[in-house]
C-alpha positions as CSV (number, residue, x, y, z in Angstrom):
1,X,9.6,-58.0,26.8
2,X,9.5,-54.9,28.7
3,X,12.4,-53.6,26.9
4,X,11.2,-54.1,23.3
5,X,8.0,-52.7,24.3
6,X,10.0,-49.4,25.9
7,X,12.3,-49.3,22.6
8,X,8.9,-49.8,20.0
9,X,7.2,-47.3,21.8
10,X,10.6,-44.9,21.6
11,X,10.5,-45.4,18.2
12,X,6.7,-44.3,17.3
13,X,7.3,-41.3,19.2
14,X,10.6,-40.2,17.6
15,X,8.9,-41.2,14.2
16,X,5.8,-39.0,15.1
17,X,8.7,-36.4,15.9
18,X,10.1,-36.6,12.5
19,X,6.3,-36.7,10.5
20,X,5.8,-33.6,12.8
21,X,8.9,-31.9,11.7
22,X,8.8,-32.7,8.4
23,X,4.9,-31.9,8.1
24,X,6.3,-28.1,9.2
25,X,9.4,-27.7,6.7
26,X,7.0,-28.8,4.0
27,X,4.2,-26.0,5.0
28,X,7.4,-23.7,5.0
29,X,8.4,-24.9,1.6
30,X,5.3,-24.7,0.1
31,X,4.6,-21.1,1.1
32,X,7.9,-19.8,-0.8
33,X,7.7,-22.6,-4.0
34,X,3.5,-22.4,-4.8
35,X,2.7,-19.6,-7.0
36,X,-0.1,-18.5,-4.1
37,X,2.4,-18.7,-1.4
38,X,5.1,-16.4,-3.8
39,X,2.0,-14.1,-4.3
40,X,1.1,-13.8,-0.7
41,X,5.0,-12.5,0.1
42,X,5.0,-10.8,-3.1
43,X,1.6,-8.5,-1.6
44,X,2.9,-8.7,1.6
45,X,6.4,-7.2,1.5
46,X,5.1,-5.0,-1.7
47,X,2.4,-3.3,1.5
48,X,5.7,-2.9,3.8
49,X,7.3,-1.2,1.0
50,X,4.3,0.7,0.3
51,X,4.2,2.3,3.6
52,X,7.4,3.4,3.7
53,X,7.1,5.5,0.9
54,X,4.1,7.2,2.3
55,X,6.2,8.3,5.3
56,X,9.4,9.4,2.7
57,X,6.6,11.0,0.4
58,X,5.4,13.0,3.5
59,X,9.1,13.9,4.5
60,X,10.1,14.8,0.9
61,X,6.6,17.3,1.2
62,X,8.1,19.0,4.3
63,X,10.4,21.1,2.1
64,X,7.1,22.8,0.5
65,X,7.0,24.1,3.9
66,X,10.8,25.4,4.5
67,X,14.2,24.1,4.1
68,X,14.5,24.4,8.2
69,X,11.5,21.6,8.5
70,X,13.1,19.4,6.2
71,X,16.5,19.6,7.8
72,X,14.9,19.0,11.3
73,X,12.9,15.8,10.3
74,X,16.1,14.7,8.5
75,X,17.9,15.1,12.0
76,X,15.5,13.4,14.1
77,X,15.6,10.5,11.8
78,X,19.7,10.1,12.2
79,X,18.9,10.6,15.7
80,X,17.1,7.5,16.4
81,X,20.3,5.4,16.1
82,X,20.3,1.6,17.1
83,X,16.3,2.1,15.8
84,X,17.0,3.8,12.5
85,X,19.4,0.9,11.7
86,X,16.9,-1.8,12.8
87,X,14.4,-0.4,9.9
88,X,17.0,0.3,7.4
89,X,17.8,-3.4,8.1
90,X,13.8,-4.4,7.7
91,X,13.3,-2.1,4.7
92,X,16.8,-4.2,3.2
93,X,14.9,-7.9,3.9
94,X,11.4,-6.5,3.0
95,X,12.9,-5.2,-0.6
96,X,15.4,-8.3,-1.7
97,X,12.7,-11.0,0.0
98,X,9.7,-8.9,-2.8
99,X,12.3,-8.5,-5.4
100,X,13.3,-12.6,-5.4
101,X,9.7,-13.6,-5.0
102,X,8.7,-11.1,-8.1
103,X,11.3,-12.4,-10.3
104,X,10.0,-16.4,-9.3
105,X,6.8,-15.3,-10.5
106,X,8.4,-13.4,-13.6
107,X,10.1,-16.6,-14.7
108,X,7.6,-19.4,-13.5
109,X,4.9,-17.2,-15.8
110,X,8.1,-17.6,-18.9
111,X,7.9,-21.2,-18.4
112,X,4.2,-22.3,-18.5
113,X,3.7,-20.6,-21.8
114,X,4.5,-22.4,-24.6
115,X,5.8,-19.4,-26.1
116,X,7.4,-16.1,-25.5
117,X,4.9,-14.5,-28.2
118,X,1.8,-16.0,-27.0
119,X,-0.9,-13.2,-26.9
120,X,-2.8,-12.7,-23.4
121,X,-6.3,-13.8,-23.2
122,X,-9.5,-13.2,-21.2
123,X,-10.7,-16.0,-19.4
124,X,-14.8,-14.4,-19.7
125,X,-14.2,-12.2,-17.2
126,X,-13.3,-8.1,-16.9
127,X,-10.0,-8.2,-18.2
128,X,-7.2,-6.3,-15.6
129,X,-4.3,-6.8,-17.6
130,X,-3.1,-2.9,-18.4
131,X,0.4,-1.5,-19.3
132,X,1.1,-2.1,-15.4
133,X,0.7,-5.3,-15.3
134,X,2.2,-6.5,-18.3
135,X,5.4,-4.2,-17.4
136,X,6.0,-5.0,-13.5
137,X,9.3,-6.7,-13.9
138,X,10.9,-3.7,-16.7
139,X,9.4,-0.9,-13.9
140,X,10.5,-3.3,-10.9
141,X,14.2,-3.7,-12.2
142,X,14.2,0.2,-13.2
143,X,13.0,1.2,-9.6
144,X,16.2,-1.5,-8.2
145,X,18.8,0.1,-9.9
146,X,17.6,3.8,-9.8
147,X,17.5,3.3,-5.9
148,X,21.1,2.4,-6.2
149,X,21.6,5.5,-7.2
150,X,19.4,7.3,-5.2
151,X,20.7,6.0,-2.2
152,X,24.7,7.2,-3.7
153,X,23.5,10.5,-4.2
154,X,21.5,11.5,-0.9
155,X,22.5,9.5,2.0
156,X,25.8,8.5,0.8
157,X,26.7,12.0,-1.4
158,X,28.1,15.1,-0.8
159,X,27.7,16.5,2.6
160,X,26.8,20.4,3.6
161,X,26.8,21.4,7.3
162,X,24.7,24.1,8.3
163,X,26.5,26.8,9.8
164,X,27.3,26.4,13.4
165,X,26.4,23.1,13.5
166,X,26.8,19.9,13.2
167,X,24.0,18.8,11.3
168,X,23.7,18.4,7.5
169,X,22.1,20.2,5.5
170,X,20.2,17.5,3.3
171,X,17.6,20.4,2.0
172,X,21.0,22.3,0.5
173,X,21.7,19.0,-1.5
174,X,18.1,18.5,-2.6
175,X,18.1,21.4,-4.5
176,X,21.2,21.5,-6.0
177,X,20.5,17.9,-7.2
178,X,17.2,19.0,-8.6
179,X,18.5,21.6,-10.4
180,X,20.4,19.7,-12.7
181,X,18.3,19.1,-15.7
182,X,19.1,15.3,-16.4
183,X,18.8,14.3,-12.6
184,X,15.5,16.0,-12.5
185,X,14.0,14.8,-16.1
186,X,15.8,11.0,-15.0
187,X,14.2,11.6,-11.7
188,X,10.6,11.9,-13.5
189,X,10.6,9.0,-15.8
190,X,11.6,6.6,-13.0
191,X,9.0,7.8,-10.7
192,X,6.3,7.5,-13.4
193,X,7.6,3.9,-13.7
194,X,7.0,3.7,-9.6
195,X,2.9,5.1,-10.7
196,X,2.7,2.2,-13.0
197,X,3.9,-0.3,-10.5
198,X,1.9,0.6,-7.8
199,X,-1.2,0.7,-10.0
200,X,-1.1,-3.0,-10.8
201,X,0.7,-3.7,-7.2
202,X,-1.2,-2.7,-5.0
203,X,-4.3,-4.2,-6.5
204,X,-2.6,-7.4,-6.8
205,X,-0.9,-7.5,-3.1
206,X,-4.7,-6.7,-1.9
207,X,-6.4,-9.9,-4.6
208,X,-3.5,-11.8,-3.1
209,X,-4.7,-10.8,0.3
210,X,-8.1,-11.4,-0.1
211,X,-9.5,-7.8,0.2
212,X,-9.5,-6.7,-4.0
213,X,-13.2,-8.4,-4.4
214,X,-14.4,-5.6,-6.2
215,X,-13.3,-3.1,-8.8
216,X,-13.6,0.1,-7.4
217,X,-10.4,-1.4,-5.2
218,X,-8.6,-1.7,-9.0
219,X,-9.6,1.6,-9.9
220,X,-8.6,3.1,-5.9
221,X,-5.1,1.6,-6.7
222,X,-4.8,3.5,-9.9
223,X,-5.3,6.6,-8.1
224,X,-3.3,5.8,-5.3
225,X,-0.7,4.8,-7.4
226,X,-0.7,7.8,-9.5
227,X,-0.6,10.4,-6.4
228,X,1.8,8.8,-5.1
229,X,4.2,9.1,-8.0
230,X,3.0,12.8,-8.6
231,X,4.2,13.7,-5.0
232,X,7.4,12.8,-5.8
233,X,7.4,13.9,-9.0
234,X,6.2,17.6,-7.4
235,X,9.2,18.4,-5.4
236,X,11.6,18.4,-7.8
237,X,9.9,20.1,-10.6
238,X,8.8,23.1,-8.3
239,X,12.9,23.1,-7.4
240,X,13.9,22.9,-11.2
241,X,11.3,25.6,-12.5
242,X,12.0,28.0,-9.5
243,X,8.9,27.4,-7.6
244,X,10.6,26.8,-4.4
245,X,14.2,27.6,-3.2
């Protein structure tokens, strides 16, 4: 009697075990498979993103300053070793984990409509829906494949030394890059598509989050968005038209 009491009572806990278990894979499931939960990682790795471009924006501004600055800053970074590769590997997760929740969100929005054509509608209330929003995936894949690019020509392009030493000279590439007419007038159009994206972004990363409960937080990401893509836009028109260099 003692035995089949031990073994019953074995039982109930290994089956509150399992509940248990399967209570937390569920939770984990149902924050990447619910269109809230693919929203919420959506904002959240979009904000990651978000601030790393601040930080590049603000070393991209250093060579307003001198070519010197922006050489140092380049060689502090590359200096940072194990730590440098430990963001480059975050920045990696933070972009393909945003880019696969964006395109679930893409494709579950394809399938609940009935069809492709179907016009968008206000449900009553201030209508958000703008060029941004409506073109998030066509600016998203544009911004994927120009940082393929980006990434070829700058950290895995040609290399200058500066003389008696051995550091590169990253600011020497910049501006021959940037004086190349299609590179720069390429350069513009895509980072005009990262202005749109970060309009709608941002606001929608922040809704997601809770914090967008008014509009002047829709109309703050439109002009975050846009001076964001205007800094980058700046540098390399003031290299192509001979303002700096």
């Amino acid at each position: 009697m003692g035995s089949t009491t031990s073994m019953l009572a074995s039982l109930s806990r290994s089956k509150q075990t399992s509940t248990s278990s399967s209570d937390t894979d569920s939770h984990r499931d149902s924050v990447s498979s619910s269109p809230i939960g693919k929203k919420l990682l959506t904002g959240i790795t979009g904000l990651g993103l978000v601030t790393f471009i601040l930080i590049h924006l603000a070393g991209n501004l250093t060579l307003f300053f001198s070519a010197q600055t922006y050489n140092q800053m380049a060689h502090f970074i590359e200096q940072l070793g194990p730590l440098f590769y430990a963001v480059e590997l975050m920045l990696l997760a933070l972009l393909v984990v945003h880019a696969w929740m964006g395109l679930n969100i893409y494709w579950g929005k394809r399938q609940a409509r009935q069809s492709t054509y179907s016009k968008y509608e206000s449900n009553g209330q201030p209508s958000r829906q703008t060029l941004a929003s409506r073109s998030m995936i066509v600016s998203g894949s544009l911004l994927g494949v120009f940082l393929v690019g980006h990434l070829m020509t700058f950290k895995f392009g040609k290399v200058y030394m500066l003389p008696g030493s051995t550091d590169r000279d990253l600011a020497r590439l910049v501006f021959e890059v940037f004086q190349r007419p299609a590179y720069t007038a390429g350069y513009v159009i895509v980072l005009s598509g990262l202005g749109l994206h970060l309009r709608h972004g941002l606001w929608s990363a922040l809704q997601s989050l809770g914090v967008a409960t008014r509009p002047s937080v829709f109309a703050a990401s439109a002009v975050l968005g846009g001076a964001i893509a205007l800094g980058f836009i700046g540098l390399p028109l003031a290299i192509y038209f001979g303002v700096i260099g």
